[in-house]
C-alpha positions in Angstrom: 0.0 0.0 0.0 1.4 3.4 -1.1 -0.4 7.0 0.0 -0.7 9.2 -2.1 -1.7 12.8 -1.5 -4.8 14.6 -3.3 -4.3 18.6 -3.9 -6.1 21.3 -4.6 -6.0 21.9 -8.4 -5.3 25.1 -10.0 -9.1 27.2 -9.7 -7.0 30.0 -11.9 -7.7 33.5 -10.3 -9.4 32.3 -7.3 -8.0 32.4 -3.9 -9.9 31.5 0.0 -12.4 29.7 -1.7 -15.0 28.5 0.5 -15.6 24.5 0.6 -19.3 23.7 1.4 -19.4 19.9 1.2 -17.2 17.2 1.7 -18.3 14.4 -0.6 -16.5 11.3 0.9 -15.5 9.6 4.0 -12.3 7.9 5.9 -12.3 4.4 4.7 -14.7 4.9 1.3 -13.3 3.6 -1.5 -13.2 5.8 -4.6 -12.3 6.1 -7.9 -10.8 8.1 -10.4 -12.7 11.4 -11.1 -15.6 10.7 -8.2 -16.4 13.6 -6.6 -14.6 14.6 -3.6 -15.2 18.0 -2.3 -17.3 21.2 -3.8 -15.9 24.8 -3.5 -18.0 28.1 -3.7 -16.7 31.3 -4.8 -19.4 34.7 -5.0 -19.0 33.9 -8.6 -19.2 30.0 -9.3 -19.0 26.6 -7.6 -17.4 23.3 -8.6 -16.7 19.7 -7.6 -13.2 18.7 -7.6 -12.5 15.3 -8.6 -10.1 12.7 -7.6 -7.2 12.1 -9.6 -6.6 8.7 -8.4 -8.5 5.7 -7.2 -8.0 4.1 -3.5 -9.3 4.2 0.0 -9.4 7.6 1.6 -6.9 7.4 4.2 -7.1 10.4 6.3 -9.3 13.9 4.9 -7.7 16.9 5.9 -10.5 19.8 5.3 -13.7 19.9 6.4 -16.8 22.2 5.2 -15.9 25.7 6.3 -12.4 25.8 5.0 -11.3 28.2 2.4 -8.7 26.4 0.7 -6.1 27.5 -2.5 -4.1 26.1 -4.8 -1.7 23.3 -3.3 -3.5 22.7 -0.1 -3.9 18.9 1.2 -7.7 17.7 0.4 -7.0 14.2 1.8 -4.6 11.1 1.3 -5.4 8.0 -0.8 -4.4 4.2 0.5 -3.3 2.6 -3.0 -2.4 -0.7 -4.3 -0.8 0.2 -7.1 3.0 1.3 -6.6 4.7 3.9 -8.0 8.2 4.1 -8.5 10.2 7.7 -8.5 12.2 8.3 -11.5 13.9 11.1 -12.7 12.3 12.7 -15.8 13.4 14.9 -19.1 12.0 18.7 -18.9 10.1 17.3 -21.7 8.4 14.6 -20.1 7.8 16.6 -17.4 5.7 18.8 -19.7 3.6 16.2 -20.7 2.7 14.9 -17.3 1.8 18.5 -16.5 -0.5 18.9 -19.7 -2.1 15.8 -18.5 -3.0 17.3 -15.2 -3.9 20.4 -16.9 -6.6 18.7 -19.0 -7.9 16.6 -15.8 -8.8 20.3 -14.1 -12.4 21.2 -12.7 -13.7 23.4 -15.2 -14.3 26.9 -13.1 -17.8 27.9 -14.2 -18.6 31.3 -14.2 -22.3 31.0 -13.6 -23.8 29.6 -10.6 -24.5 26.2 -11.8 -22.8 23.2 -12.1 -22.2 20.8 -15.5 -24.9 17.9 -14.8 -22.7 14.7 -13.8 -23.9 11.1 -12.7 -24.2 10.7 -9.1 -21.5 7.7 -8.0 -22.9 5.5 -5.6 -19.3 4.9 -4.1 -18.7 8.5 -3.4 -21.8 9.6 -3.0 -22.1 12.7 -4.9 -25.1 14.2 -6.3 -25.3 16.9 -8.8 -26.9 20.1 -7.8 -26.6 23.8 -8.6 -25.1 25.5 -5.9 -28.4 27.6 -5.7 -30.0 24.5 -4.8 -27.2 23.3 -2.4 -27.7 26.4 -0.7 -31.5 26.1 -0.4 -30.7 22.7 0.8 -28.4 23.8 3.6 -31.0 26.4 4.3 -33.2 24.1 5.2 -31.1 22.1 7.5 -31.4 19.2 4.4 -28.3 17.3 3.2 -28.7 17.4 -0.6 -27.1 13.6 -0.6 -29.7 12.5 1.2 -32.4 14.3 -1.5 -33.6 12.0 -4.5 -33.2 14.0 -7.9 -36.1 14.1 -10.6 -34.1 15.7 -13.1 -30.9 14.3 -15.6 -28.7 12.4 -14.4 -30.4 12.2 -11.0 -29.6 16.4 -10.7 -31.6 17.7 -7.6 -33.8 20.5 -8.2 -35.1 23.0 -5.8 -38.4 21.0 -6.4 -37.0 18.1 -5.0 -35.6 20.1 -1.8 -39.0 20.9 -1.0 -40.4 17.7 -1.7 -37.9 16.1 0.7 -38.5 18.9 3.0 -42.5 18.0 3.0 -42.0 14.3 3.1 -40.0 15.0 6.9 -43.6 16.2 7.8 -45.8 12.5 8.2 -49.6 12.5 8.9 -49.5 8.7 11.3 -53.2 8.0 12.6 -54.1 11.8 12.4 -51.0 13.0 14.4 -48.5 14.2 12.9 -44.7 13.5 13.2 -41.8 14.8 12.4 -38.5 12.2 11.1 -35.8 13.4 13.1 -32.2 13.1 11.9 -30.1 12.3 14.4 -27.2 14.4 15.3 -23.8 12.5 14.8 -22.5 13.8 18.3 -25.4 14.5 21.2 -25.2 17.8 22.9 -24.0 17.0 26.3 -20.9 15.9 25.0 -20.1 19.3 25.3 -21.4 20.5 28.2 -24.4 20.6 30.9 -27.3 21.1 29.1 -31.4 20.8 30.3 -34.6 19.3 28.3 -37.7 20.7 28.5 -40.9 20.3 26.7 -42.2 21.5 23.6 -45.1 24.2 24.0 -48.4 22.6 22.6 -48.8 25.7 20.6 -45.4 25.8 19.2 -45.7 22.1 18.1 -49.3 22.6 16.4 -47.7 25.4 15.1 -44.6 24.2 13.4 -45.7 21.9 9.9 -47.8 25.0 9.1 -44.4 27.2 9.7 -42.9 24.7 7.6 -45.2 24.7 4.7 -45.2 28.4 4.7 -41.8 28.5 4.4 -41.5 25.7 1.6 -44.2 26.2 -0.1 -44.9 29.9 -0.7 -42.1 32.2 -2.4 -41.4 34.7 -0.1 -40.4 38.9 -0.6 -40.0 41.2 1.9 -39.9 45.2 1.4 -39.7 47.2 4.2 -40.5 50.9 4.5 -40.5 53.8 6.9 -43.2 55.7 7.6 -43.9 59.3 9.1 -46.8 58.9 11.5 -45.9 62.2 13.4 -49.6 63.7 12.9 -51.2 60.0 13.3 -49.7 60.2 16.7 -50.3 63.5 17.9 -54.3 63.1 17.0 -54.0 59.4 19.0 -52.2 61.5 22.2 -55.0 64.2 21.8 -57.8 61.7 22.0 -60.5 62.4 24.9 -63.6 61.6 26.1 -66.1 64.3 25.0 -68.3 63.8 28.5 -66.2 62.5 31.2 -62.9 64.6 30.0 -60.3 61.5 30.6 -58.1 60.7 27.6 -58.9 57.6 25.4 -56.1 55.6 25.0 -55.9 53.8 21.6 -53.2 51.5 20.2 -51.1 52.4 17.4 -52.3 48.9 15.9 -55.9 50.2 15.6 -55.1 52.8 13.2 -52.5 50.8 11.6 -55.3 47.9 11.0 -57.6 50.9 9.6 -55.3 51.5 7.5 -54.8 47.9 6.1 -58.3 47.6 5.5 -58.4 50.4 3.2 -55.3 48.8 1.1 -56.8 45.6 1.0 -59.7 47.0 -0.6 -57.4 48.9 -3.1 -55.5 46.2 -3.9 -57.6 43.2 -4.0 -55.1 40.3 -5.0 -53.5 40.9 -1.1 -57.0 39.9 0.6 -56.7 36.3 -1.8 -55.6 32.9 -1.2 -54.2 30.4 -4.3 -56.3 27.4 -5.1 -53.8 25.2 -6.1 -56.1 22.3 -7.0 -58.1 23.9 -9.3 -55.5 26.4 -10.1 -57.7 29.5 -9.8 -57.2 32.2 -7.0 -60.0 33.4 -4.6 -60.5 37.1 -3.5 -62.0 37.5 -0.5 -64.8 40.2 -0.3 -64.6 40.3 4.0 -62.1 42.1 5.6 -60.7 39.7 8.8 -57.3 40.5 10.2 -55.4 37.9 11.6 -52.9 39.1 14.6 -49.9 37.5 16.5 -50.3 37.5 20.0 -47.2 36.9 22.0 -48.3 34.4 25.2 -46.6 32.4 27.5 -47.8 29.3 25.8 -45.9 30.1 22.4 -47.7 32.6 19.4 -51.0 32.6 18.4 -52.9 34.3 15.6 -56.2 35.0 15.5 -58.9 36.7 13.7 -60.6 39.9 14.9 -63.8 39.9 12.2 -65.3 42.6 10.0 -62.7 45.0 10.8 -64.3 47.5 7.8 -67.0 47.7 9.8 -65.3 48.8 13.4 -64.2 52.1 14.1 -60.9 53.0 15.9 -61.8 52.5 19.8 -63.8 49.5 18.5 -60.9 47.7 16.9 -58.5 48.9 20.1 -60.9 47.3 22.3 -61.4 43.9 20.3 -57.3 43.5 20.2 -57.5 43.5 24.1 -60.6 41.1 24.3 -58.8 38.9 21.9 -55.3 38.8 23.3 -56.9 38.0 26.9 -59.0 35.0 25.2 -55.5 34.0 23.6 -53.3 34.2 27.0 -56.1 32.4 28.8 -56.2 29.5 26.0 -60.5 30.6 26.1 -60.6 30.8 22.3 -62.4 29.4 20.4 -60.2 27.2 17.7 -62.5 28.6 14.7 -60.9 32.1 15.6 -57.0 31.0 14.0 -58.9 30.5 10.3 -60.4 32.3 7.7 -57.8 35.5 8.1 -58.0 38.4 5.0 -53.9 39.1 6.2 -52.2 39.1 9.5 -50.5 41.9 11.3 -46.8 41.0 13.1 -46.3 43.8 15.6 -43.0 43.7 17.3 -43.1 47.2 18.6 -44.4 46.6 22.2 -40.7 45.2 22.5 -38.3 46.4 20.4 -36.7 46.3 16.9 -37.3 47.6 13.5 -37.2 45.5 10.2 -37.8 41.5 10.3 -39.1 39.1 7.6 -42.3 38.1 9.3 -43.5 34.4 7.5 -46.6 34.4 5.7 -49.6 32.6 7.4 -51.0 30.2 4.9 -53.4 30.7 3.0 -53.4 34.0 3.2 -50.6 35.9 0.7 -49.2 38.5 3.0 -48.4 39.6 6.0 -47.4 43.0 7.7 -44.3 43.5 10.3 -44.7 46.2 12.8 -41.6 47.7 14.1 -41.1 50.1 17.4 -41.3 53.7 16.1 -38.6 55.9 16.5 -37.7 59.8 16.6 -35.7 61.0 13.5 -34.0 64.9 13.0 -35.5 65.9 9.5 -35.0 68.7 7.4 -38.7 70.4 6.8 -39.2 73.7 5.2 -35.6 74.8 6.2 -35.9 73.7 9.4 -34.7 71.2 12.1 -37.7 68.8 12.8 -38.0 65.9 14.9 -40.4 63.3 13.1 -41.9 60.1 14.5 -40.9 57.0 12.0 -42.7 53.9 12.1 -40.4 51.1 10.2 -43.1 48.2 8.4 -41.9 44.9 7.1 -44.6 43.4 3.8 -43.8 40.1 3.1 -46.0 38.7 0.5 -46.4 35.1 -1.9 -44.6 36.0 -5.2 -46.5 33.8 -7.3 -49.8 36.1 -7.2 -48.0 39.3 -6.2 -45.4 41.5 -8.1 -42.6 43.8 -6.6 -44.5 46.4 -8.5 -47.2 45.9 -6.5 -45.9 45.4 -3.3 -44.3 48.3 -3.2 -47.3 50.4 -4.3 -49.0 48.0 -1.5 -46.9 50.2 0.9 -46.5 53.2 -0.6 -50.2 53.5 0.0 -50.3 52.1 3.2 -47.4 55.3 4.0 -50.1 57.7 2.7 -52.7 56.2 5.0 -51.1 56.4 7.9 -49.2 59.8 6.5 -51.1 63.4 7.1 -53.5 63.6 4.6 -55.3 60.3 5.8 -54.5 60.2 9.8 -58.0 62.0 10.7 -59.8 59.8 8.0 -59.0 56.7 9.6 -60.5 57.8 13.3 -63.9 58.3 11.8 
């Protein structure tokens, strides 16, 4: 048995680059040209093969690395000896042209040339788009079957794998787990506790939001400097005492009126029948932070509520929710739901789309910002928003229209028009 050592080839102008899998294991047989390793660059990706067959011996990189020309990959066990000999400069210039043709060929797109999957090494051919969705998603893409030629995994066939770890068994469902190769207390002192029963009813439909719908988020800031003096200067018009109103109230008033301006966000996909369903009600779903894990429900007919109406049905709601006194009906049949983070802090997040509804609207905690108005110094109340919305029914077009309404709304012009 000889050992011979496997290198990292000549990647031409590239330097540090990244490796993001390692394709074989200590003690796997291999041959020549099987996959060992890929690397990623911000401008391509490629496998590097093997230029010898054996048993890998010992690997010397893992996933991580950034690695260059020259650096150890791993060392090869081999049956076949080689003796050293002393070479012409002209032989040696053949041996090099030989290794020169045997290069990965650096691809400056961010795909991969489709290749057959070896069952030895256990490669799989993937885009690195895909392998990046993949580890994402906390999938391994070896692990993922592949639909398309040559076995290549597509990003269909992440999400596919991804759904099939979600298994309905006797109307529960279950989750496959993959173990991990070393358990956590190997490391340290840790403590188990129980899963919330909320956050586990609540997880597959986090997952199917998140696999299932295409998500974009804009964010925007908006100036709700009158909207908030008017709310301060609110007052009972026979006992004298100051009405105190949310910010959410006139934020949901808002939403209502964009909904009904822009129809395809109060819609859900039929996927069945392919057709898409506009909704003619106007029920706003709402995440309610409680000790038992988040909840969303529906506060009904909001068109049809004024301001103190809608502030008062948030706290009804959100009691019924902390309580566990709602009624299960109340978490379905949403137009869009509201994500308000602003109670505690923060300003842009990608809030994840509640299923079926398209959209959903962050809240951030409003701030004071030094403006320039009219030649003058002015401090201006910001409120930062966060519209993540499904891509297949809605254009960036549209979302940002979507909020540069919802900034006029909420903006001077329309702050007294939503209290009516």
């Amino acid at each position: 048995m000889t050992s011979t050592k496997i290198l990292v080839p000549d990647m031409g102008d590239f330097k540090d680059v990244e490796v993001i899998e390692v394709l074989v294991k200590e003690g796997q047989q291999i041959k020549k040209n099987d996959s060992l390793i890929t690397l990623e660059s911000d401008k391509s990706s490629v496998e590097v093969p093997s230029t010898h067959e054996g048993i890998v011996e010992k690997i010397k990189i893992k996933v991580g690395n950034k690695v260059n020309q020259g650096d150890l990959i791993l060392s090869l066990k081999s049956e076949n000896k080689t003796e050293e000999k002393k070479i012409s400069v002209n032989k040696e210039q053949k041996i090099e042209k030989k290794i020169e043709d045997k290069k990965p060929q650096v691809i400056k797109t961010k795909e991969i040339i489709p290749t057959a999957p070896s069952s030895q090494s256990g490669t799989k051919s993937a885009s690195p788009k895909v392998r990046k969705f993949a580890r994402e998603l906390g999938a391994n893409v070896l692990e993922i079957p592949g639909s398309q030629r040559a076995g290549r995994v597509s990003e269909e066939d992440v999400k596919n794998f991804i759904r099939s770890q979600v298994t309905v068994n006797g109307g529960r469902v279950e989750k496959k787990i993959h173990k991990e190769e070393y358990p956590h207390e190997e490391f340290g002192e840790i403590e188990l506790k129980d899963i919330p029963r909320v956050k586990k009813l609540s997880g597959p439909q986090l997952v199917r939001s998140w696999t299932e719908i295409p998500h974009v988020t804009q964010h925007e800031e908006i100036d709700i400097t009158e909207m908030e003096q008017f709310r301060s200067s609110l007052y009972d018009y026979y006992s004298g005492e100051m009405i105190k109103v949310t910010p959410l109230a006139f934020i949901s008033k808002a939403l209502v009126s964009a909904l009904k301006a822009f129809p395809n966000f109060n819609a859900s996909i039929d996927s069945i029948h392919n057709k898409i369903i506009y909704k003619k009600y106007f029920h706003l779903g709402f995440a309610v932070d409680t000790p038992h894990g988040l909840m969303v429900p529906k506060i009904r007919n909001v068109d049809q509520m004024s301001i103190k109406e809608i502030g008062e049905a948030l706290k009804k709601t959100s009691k019924l929710c902390r309580e566990l006194k709602i009624d299960k009906k109340e978490f379905f049949g949403g137009s869009m739901t509201i994500s308000s983070l602003g109670g505690i802090g923060g300003t842009f997040f990608t809030p994840i789309i509640n299923p079926p509804e398209v959209a959903i609207l962050g809240v951030g905690k409003s701030f004071d910002r030094l403006i320039k108005l009219k030649g003058k110094i002015v401090s201006r109340k910001i409120l930062p928003i966060s519209l993540s919305y499904d891509h297949r029914i809605i254009d960036g077009a549209e979302g940002a229209r979507f909020c540069v309404y919802l900034s006029e709304c909420l903006g001077k012009d329309f702050a007294f028009k939503l209290a009516v």
